[in-house]
N, C-alpha and C positions, 0 to 999 in steps of 0.2 A: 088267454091261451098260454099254453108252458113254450119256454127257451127252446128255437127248434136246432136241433144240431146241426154245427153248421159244415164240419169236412170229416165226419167220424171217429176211430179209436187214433187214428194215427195224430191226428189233430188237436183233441184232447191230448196225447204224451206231451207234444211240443207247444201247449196253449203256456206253459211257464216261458218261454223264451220267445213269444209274440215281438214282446217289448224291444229286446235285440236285435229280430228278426227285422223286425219297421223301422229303426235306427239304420239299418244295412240299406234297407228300400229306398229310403228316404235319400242317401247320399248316392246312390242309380248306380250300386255296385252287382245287384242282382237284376236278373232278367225281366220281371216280375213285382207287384206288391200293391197293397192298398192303406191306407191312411187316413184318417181323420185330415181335411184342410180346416178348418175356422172350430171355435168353441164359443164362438159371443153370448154372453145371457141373452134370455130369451124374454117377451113380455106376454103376461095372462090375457087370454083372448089374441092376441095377435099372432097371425101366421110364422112359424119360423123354418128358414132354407137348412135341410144338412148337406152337407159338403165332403167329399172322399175323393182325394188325390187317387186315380188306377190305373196301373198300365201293364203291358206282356208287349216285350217287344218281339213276341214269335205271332202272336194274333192278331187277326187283320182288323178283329171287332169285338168287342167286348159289352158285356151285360152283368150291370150292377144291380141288386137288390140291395133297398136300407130296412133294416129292421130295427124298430123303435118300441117306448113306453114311457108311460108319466108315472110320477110319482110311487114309479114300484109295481104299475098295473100291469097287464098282461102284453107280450110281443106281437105289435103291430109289422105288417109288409107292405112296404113300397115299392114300385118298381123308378130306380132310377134312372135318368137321363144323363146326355153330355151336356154339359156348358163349358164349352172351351176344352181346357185341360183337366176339367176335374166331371165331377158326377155329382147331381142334386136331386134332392126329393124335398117337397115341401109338406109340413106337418099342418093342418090348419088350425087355428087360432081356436076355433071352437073345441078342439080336443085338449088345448093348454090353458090351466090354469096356476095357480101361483105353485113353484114347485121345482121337481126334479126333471128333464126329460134325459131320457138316455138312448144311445142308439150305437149300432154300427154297421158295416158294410158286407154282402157276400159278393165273390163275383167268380168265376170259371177261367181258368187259365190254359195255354194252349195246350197242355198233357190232358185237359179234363178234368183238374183237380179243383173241388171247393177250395177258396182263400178267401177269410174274411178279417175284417182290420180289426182295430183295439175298438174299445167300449168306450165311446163318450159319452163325458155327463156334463148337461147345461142346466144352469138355475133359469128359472122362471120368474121374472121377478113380480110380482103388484105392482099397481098402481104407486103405494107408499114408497116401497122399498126403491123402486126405479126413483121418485124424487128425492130420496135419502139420499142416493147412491151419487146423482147428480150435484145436488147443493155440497156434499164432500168433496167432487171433484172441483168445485167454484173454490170451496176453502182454502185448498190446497195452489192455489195459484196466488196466494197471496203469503209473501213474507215481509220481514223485516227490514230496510231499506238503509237501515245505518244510524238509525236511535240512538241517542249517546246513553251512558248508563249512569250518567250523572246529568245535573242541570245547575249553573250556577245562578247565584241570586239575582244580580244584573244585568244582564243577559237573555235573550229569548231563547227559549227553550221551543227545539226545533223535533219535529215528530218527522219520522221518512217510512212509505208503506211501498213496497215492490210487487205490481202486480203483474207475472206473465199470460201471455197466451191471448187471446182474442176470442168474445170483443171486448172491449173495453167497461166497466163498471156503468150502470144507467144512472146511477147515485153512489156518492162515496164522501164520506166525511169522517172526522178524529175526534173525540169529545173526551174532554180533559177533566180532570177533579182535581181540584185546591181550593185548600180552604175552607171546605165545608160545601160550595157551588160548581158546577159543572158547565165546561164553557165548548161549545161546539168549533169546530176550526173547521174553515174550508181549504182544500189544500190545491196546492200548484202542480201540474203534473209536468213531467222533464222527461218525457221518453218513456220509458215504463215505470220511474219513480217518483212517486208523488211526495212533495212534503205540507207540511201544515206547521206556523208556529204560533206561539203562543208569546206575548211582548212581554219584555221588562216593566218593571220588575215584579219578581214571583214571589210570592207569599207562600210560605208554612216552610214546611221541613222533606215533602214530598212531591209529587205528582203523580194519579192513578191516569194511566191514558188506556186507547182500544179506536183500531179502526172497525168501521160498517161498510158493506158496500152492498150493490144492490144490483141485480140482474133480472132483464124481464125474457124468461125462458119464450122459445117457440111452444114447448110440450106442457113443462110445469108451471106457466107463468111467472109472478115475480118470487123469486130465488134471494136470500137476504142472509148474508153469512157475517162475522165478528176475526177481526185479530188483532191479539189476541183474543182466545175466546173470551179467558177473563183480562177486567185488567187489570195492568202491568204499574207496580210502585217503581217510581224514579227518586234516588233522593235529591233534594236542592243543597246546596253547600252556601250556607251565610257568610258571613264577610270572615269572622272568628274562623268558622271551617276550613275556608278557604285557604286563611292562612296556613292552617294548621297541614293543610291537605299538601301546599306547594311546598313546603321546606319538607316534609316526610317525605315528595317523590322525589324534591332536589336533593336530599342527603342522597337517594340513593342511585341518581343518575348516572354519577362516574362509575367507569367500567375500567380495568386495568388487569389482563393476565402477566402479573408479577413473580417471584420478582427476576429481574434480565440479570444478563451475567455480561460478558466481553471480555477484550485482552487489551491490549498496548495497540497492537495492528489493526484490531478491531474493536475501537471502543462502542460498548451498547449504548443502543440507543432506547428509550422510553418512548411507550405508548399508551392511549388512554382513550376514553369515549365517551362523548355524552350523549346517554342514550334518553332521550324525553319521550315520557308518557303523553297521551294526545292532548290532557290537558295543559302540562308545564309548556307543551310546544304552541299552542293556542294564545299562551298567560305571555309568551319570553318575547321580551321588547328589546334584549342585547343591550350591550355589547357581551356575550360571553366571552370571561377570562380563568383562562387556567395555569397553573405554576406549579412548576417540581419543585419540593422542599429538600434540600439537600443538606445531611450531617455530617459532620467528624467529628467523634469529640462533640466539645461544646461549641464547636463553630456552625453556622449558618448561614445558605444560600439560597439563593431565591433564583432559580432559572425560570423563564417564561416558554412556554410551549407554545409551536407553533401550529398554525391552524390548518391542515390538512385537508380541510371541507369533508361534509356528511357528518358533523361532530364529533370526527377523530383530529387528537392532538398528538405532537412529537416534538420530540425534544432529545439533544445525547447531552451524556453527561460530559463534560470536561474530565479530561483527561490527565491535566496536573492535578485535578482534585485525585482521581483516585488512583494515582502513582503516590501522592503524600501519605497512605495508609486508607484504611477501610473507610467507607460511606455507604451509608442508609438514606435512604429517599421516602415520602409521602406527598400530599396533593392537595393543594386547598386550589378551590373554583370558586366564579361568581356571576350572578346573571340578573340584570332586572325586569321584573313582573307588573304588570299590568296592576294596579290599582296597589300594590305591595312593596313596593321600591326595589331594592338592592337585596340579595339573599346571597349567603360566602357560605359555604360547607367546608371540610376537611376530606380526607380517603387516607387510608383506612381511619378509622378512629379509634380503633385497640390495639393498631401495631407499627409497625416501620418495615419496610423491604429492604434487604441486605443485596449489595449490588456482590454478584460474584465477578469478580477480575482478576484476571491474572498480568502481572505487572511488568516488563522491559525487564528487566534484571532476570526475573522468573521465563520470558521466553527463548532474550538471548540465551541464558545455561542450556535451556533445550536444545536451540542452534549450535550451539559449539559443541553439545554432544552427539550432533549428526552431523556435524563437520568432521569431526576425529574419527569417524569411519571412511572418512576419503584420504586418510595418511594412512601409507602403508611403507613398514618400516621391519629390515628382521638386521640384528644386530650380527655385524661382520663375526665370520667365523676365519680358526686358524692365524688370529693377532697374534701379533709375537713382538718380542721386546725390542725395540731400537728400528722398527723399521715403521714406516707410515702403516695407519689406518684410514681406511676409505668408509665416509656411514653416506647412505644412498635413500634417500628417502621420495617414494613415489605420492603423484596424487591423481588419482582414479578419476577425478571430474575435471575435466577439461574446463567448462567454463568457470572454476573458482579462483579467483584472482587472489592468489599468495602473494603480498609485502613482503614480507620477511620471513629466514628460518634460521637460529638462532641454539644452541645448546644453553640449558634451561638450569640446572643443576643437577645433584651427584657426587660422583667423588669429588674430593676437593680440587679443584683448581683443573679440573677433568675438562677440555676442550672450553674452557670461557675464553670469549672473544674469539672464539676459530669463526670465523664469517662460513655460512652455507651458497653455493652459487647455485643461482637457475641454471636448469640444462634442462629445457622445454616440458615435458611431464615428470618430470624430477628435480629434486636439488639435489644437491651433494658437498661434502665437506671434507678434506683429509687432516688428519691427525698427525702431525710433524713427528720423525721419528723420536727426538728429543724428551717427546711426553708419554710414549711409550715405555711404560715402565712395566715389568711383572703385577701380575696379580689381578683381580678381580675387579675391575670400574662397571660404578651403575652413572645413568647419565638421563636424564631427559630435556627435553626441545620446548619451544615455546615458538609457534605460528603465530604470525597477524595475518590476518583475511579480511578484505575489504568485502563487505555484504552490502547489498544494494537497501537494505532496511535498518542495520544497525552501525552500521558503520564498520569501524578497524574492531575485529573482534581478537584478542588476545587466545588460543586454542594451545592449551599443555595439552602437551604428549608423552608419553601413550595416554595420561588423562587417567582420575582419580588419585589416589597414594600409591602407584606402582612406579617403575621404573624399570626400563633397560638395565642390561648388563652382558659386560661384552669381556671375555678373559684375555688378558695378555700374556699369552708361553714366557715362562724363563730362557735365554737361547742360552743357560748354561745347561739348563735340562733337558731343552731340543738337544743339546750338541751331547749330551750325556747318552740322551737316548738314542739318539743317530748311531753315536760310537758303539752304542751294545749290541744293535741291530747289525751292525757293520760287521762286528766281531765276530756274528752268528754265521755270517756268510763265509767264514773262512777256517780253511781245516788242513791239515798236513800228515801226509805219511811220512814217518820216522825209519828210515833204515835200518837195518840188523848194522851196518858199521859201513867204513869207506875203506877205499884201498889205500892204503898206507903210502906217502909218496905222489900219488898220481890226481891230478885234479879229476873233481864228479860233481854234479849239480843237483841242488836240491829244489823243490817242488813248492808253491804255497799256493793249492787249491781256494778261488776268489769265487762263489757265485755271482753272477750278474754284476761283473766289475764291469769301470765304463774308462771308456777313449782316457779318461782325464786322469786316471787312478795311476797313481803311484805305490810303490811296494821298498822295502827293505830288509836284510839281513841283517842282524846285528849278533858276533859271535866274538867269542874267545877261544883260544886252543888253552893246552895244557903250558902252564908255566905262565900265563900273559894275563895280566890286572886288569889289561883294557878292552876293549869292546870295539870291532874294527865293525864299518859296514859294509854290503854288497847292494849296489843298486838291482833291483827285479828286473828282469823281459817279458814284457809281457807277452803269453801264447793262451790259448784257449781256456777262458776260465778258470786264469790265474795268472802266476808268475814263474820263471825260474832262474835261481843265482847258481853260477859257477864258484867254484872256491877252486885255485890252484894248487899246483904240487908243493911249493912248499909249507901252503895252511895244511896240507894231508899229509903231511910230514911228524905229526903233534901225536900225541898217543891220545888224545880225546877233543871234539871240540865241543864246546857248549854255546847256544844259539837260543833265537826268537825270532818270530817277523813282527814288522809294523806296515799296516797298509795307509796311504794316505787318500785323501780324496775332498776335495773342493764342495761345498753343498749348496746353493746359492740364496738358502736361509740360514743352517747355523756355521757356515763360514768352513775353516779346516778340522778336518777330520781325521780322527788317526785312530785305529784298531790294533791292539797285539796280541798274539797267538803266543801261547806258550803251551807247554806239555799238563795236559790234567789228569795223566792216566795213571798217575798215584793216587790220588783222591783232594793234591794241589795244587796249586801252578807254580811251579817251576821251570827254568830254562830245557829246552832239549839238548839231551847228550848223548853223545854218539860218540865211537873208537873205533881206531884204525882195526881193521883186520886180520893183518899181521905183524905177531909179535904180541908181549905183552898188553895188555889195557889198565890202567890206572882208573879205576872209577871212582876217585876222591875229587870232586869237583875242586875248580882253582879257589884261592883266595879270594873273598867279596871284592870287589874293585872299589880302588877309593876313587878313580879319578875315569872317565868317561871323553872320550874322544866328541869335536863339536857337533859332530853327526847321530850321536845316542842322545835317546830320550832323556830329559833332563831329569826324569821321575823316575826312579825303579818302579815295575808291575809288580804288587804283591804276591807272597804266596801264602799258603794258609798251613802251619802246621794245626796238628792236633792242639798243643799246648806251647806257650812259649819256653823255649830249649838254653842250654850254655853258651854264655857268651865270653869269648878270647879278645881280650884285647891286645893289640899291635903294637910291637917296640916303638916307640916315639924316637930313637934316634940317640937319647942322651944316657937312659938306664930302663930297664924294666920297670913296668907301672903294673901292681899287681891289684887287680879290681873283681870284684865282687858284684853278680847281678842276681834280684830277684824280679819275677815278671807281676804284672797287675793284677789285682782284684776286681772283678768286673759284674753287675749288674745293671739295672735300668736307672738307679739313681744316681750313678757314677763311676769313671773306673781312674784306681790310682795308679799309676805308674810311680816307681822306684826303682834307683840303682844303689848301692854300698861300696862304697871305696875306702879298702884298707888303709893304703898309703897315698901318698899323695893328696893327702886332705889340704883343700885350699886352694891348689896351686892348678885346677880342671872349672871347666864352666859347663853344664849339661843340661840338655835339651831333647824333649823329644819332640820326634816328628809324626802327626796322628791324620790320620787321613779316614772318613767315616762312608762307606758307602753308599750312596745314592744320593750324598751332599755335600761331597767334598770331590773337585775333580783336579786337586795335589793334594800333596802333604802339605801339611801344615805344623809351625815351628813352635813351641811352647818350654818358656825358658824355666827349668826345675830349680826350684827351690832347697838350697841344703840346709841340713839339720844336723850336728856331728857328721857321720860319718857318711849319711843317708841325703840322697838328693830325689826329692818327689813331685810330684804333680797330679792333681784330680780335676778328670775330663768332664762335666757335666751332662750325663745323660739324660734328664728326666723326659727331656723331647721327644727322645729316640723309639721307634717300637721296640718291643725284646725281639731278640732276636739278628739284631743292626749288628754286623761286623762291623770292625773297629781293626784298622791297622798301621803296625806305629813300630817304629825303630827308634835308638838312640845316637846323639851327636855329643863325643863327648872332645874338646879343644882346649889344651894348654896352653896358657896364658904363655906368647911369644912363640907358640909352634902350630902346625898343620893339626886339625883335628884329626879324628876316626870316628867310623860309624860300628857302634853294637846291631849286629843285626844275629839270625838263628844262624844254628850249627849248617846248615846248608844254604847261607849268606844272603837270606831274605828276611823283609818286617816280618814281625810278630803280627796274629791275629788274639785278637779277642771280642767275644761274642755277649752282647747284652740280655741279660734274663731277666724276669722279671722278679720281685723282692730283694730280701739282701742275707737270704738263707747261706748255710755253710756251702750248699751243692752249687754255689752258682760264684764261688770263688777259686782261682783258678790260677794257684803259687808257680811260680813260675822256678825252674831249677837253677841252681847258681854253681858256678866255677871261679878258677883263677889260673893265670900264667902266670908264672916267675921268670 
């Protein structure tokens, strides 16, 4: 009969996704579904149960039909039953013969819909095939038990067969081939492992062995399987073999993942294993010995390694050995063997392992350059000459126990032996003001630090080839530069004139003058050589001097101020104001208002009262001007000046004196600015008529004014001073080469 259809078209679309569909059933995610329960082969002639897991959990009751066929034949219908949880129809035995049977399930579900399962298919077996199939699974319960793969010559050679499962073999024996003859072994059984052996000693160079064993079925009677199917060669190892066998596996028994490295703090240690094959562990009658080979050089040491148990050894290396330079390491071992005596190997035997180490000397430098990150040190700023320096040197780790801190080298003779004191997270040292000189000092420290591992560790600071450096101000150029700044602070208005006769006060505007500040006038009237002072009052951001009626009595008076002021770094201080509103400095002058005015300023002063500055303030002409010299007293000295030549490589000063050749000593007095804070004396050389001198500039930038008067004193009488026609030094200005433009003749005169 044909396939009857079992749910329609709709069933048909969805018959690809059966499979799915039953996987879904199966885990009871759907309401519904039907299944194949059992697939067991089946036997020819004998009845066989099919089986279909079905259910609807909406229906009270349910009705299976199985539809079946043999071998391809036409679709038989059964009506199936419950048993239990599932659904069976029984095929009879007379409809199966050896073969195919296929079948599956319809059943109706509670909407009314045909469902039917997947298609199974059961073999049928024969008579043969069913004892085939059985004696295979007997086979199959028999393995190998632990046979060795070798057999040695004197020694029995032991067969092990492992049978699981139940029941137990009806007969079972091991039969051997050597020799040429075949010898049966009975064996001993230990639980499910039976052995069988075969006694010393064994002939040939092999053994062919195989167990039998024997089963008297219920069904197929006695059942008779082989394991090996075939048999199985073993080789024998003879005395010569043996030997040969034991030193091949003892060369290569030691194990060693080399090669170790270490340090000082941690020196490595060596490890190694002796790992034996079952025979060398069988064959070793001890004592195993192992030893590290140790090199330098051509020196050699024999450390013994200790026994760890499990056949791992250890050993470290010494530690003066590889602080005295590099060491290589290898291995020799030794073991005695059963019937072989004593066997010694080597490891490796093509090379040497290089111990890496890193040495005390190599770790400490590490140390002390993570130590020199816990010194924190910034070189004193605003040093200055003649007064103490403070160096302050911090340490960021609390528990690093500093010895000592000491200055290390640098400039010469730069703080040696200044002792540093602890002052709890810092030390400190001061610098006596005695060694405080100008100029640029480099300097470094040298720390000891006591370490809990290396001991007093020496640590230079700041560390590597650097060095501190800390500047010392000149306080003649603090005081230089105080005084110009001081200067800048001070400014004066210049009257149109005073009243004649009657006292009036003049003014010296101070910015930011303080409590301490001193001030002075220092003036001459008309007719008077000398220079009288007025003390300042002070009033708001400045000073003011009275002058009486009869200094306003004078047809002109000529003045300056000086301000003084205390600094409590560069000491006294003094500023003078003079008039710049020519384009020099010169004195302010000022004239009565009524009556004539004389604007011929007085004669240069030779002599200065104890209270004027002991310096004249320069002024600057254009070029140096005619100079008159002054009756001496005894007769007219009629003299002759020319002024200097001046560039960056020198300037020469020269005077000419007509008469009086011999009987004068002259000198000039040169003052340089921004390096000289006086004049200074320089005794001129004569030559005939001419008396000179050359100032060395090559130092100087171009540019450097340079200013200088002369002294000239007759042997037995009061000297005079050369100075310009409006009774100040002469300036001259350095340029650079020694061109015609940069020479700068000075004009000449004479009194009679």
């Amino acid at each position: 009969m044909n396939a009857p259809t079992r749910i329609g078209s709709a069933a048909r679309t969805l018959a690809g996704l059966l499979s799915l569909a039953l996987l879904t059933f199966a885990v009871g995610c759907a309401s519904f579904g039907i299944t194949p329960a059992a697939r067991e082969d089946g036997r020819e002639g004998r009845d066989y149960v099919m089986l279909v897991r079905a259910w609807d959990k909406n229906a009270d009751a349910l009705n299976v039909t199985f539809k079946y066929r043999v071998n391809g034949g036409p679709w038989q219908e059964i009506k199936g039953s419950r048993n239990g949880g599932l659904f069976e129809a029984r095929v009879p035995g007379t409809e199966l013969p050896a073969g195919t049977l296929e079948y599956y399930a319809v059943m109706k579900n509670s909407k009314g819909e045909d469902v039917s399962s997947s298609t199974a298919r059961v073999r049928i077996l024969s008579f043969a095939e069913a004892k085939a199939k059985a004696t295979a699974e007997y086979a199959a319960r028999l393995s190998d038990g632990g046979t060795p793969t070798e057999f040695i010559y004197n020694e029995p050679a032991e067969f092990r067969l492992k049978v699981s499962g139940a029941p137990a073999p009806a007969d079972l024996y091991c039969e051997v081939q050597t020799g040429g003859t075949t010898a049966r072994l009975t064996p001993i059984a230990a639980g499910s492992v039976y052995s069988a052996a075969l006694p010393a000693p064994i002939k040939g160079n092999s053994l062919a062995w195989r167990w039998t064993a024997r089963w008297n079925d219920a069904e197929f009677g006695d059942i008779t399987v082989n394991y090996p199917t075939d048999p199985k060669s073993v080789p024998v190892l003879d005395q010569a073999a043996l030997a040969a066998r034991v030193k091949q596996d003892f060369g290569a028994a030691l194990v060693h993942a080399g090669p170790v490295s270490g340090t000082w703090l941690a020196p490595p240690t060596v490890r190694a294993e002796l790992r034996y094959p079952s025979l060398l562990d069988r064959l070793s009658r001890g004592p195993r010995r192992v030893e590290m080979v140790l090199r330098r050089g051509n020196a050699v040491r024999i450390v013994p390694m200790n026994d760890a148990g499990k056949g791992v050894y250890t050993a470290g290396i010494p530690v003066e050995e590889l602080e005295a330079g590099t060491v290589t390491y290898s291995f020799r071992y030794a073991d005695t063997f059963a019937n072989l005596g004593m066997i010694e190997a080597v490891y490796p035997l093509d090379k040497i392992f290089t111990v890496g180490y890193r040495a005390k000397a190599e770790l400490a430098k590490d140390r002390i350059a993570e130590l020199q990150k816990a010194f924190v040190h910034t070189p004193p700023a605003d040093a200055l000459e003649g007064q103490p320096v403070t160096f302050t040197v911090r340490v960021t780790d609390p528990k690093l126990q500093v010895k000592s801190l000491a200055f290390a080298g640098g400039s010469t003779a730069f703080g040696r032996g200044l002792p540093f004191v602890n002052e709890g997270d810092s030390w400190s040292a001061a610098l006596p003001a005695s060694l405080a000189k100008p100029g640029t000092w480099t300097y470094t420290m040298r720390a000891v630090v006591v370490d809990s591992r290396f001991g007093d560790l020496e640590i230079s600071l700041p560390g590597g080839d650097t060095a501190w450096a800390v500047p010392i101000g000149s306080l003649a150029e603090l005081r230089a530069r105080k005084e110009a700044e001081l200067a800048m602070t001070l400014s004066h208005g210049k009257p149109e004139g005073y009243p004649k006769g009657k006292g009036f006060a003049l003014n010296l505007s101070a910015q930011g003058a303080t409590a301490g500040d001193a001030a002075s006038l220092y003036y001459r009237t008309s007719g008077a050589t000398a220079y009288r002072e007025a003390k300042g009052v002070a009033i708001a951001n400045g000073f003011a001097f009275t002058l009486d009626a009869a200094t306003a009595s004078a047809e002109f008076i000529q003045y300056y101020f000086v301000l003084r002021r205390t600094d409590p770094l560069a000491g006294n201080l003094s500023a003078t104001l003079r008039d710049g509103s020519g384009g020099s400095l010169n004195d302010f002058v000022i004239a009565a208002v009524a009556g004539a005015v004389n604007t011929t300023p007085p004669a240069p002063p030779v002599t200065v009262t104890p209270t004027t500055p002991a310096t004249p303030a320069p002024t600057v002409p254009a070029t140096p001007g005619t100079v008159t010299a002054t009756n001496d007293g005894t007769k007219d000295v009629e003299s002759y000046f020319s002024g200097p030549t001046g560039d960056k490589g020198g300037i020469r000063f020269f005077v000419v004196l007509k008469n009086e050749l011999g009987l004068y000593d002259v000198s000039v007095y040169v003052k340089v600015a921004g390096k000289d804070s006086s004049f200074k004396e320089y005794a001129m050389d004569r030559k005939g008529k001419e008396y000179s001198y050359t100032l060395d500039t090559a130092s100087l930038a171009a540019g450097t004014a340079v200013d200088f008067y002369y002294g000239l004193k007759k042997k037995g009488s009061d000297g005079v001073q050369l100075l310009n026609d409006k009774g100040q030094p002469f300036r001259a200005t350095t340029v650079e080469g020694n061109s015609a433009a940069s020479k700068t003749p000075g004009n000449s005169g004479k009194k009679n």
